[in-house]
N, C-alpha and C positions, 0 to 999 in steps of 0.2 A: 727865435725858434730853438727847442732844447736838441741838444748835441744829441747823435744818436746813442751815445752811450748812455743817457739819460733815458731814453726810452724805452718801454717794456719792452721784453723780449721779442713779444710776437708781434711788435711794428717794428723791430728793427730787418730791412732789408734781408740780411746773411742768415738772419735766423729764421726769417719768412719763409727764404725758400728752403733751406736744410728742411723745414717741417712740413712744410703747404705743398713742396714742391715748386722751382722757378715759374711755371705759368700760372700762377695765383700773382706773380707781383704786377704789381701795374706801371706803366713807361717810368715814372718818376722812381721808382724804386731802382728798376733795370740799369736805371742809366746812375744812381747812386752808386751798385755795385762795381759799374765800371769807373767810376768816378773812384772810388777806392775811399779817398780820407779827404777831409773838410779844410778849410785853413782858420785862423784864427779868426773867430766871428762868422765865420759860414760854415753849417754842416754839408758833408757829401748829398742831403736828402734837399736842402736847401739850394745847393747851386744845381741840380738837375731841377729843381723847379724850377728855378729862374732860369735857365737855358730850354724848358719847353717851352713857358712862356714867351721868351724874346722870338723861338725860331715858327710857333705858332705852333707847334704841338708835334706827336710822334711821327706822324704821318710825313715830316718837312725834315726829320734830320738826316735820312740819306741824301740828300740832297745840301747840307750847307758845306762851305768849306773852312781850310785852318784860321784864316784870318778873321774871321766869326767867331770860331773857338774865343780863340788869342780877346777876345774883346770880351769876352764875359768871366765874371770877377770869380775866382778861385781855380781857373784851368791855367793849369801850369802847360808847357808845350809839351813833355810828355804825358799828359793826362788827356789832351785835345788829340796827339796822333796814336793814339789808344784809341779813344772816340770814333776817329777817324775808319781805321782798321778795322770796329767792330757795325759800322757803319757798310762800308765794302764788301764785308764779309757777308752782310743782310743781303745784300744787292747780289750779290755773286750766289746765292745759296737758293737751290728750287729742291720744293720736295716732292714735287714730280715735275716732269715736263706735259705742260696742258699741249695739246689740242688747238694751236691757234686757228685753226680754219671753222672752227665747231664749236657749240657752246657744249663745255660738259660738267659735271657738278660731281665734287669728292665730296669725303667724308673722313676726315683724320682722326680715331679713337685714341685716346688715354686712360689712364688708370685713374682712380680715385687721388691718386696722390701725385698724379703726371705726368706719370710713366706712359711712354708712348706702344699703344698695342699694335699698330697695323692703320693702312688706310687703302680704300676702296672706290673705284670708280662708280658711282650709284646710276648714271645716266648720260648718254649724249643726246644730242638733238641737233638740227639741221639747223645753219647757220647762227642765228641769235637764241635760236627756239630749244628748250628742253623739257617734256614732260616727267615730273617726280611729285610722287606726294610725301608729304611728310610722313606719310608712313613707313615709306621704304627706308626713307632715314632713322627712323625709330628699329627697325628691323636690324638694319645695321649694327647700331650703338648695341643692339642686344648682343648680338649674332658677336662682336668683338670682350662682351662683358665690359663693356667702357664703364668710366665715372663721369668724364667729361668726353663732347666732344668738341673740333672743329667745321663748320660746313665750308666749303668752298664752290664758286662756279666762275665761269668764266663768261665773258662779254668779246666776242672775237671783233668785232667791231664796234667803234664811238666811246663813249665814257663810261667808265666803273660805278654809273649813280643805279639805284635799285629801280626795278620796275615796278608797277601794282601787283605782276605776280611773284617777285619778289618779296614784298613785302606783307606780302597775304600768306606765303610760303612760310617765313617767320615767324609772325603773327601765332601761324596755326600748331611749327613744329615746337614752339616755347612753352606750352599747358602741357602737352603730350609726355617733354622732355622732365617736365617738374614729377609730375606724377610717379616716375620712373626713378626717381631721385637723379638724372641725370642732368648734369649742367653743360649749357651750350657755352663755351667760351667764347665763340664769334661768327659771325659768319661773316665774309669777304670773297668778296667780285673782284676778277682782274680783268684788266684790258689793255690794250696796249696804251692806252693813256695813264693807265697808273693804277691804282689800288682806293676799295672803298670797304670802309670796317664799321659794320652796324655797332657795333660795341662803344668804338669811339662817335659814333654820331648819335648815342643815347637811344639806340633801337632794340637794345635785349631786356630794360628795364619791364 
């Protein structure tokens, strides 16, 4: 694999996001920058592959610990409790506090370039239940002049997997969203079991 300094500009990590803005990179990029530098025969963009692959993807590394680190080739132990901290950090960080008795469904707007505009509670609903059309979502994304946005709901109880109305939800708000030139960067369901990202399970394509 060519060193990142080999690489054009706009695949290199630091440049990506200086230009795209950080929510354009995807896990393997994120976790290069924090990785910082390569060692010899392995690029920083190479061992954060090989470290989502061992740990089974983004979704599994708030959860590993140092001695995993420590075992995968180019983490140095300050580079693993870097890792570590930014790891923590993810787990400790809410950009709002949901609603756990209630399902409720946000909407986080950005800018074209990333820049975070504002977000908005679009609906609650009684226990699991929320009614919303995708067009109140579209309403939204205007209403903030977004470029991208994020959707978010909640699952107050059982597992973060998507429903049929969920995924008919998506389905319908992804034409709407193109049309508008706006870009949905994910949608994700929380639960108290854990987190589910249509993004990574190949659902925004």
């Amino acid at each position: 694999m060519a060193k990142i300094a080999e690489l054009p500009l706009e695949c290199r990590p630091r440049e990506k996001a200086l230009k795209e803005g950080i929510v354009e990179l995807n896990s393997e990029e994120l976790l290069a920058l924090l990785i910082g530098s390569g060692t010899k025969g392995h690029s920083a963009l190479e061992i954060a592959r090989d470290l989502l692959y061992a740990c089974g993807g983004s979704a599994y590394l708030p959860n590993i610990g140092l001695p995993f680190l420590l075992s995968q080739k180019g983490l140095s132990l300050a580079t693993a409790l870097r890792l570590l901290a930014a790891f923590e950090l993810g787990k400790r960080k809410e950009w709002v506090k949901f609603d756990r008795s209630q399902e409720e469904a946000w909407i986080f707007a950005f800018s074209s370039t990333g820049k975070p505009l504002g977000r908005e509670l679009l609906a609650k609903g009684k226990g699991n239940r929320v009614a919303l059309s995708p067009k109140e979502a579209i309403r939204s994304a205007c209403a903030f002049g977004a470029g991208k946005i994020l959707f978010v709901h909640t699952h107050p109880n059982g597992a973060p997997l998507p429903s049929n109305a969920d995924l008919r939800f998506t389905a319908e708000l992804l034409p709407l969203l193109k049309a508008l030139n706006i870009t949905l960067l994910d949608h994700l369901i929380y639960s108290p079991m854990g987190k589910y990202s249509f993004k990574v399970n190949g659902l925004l394509n």
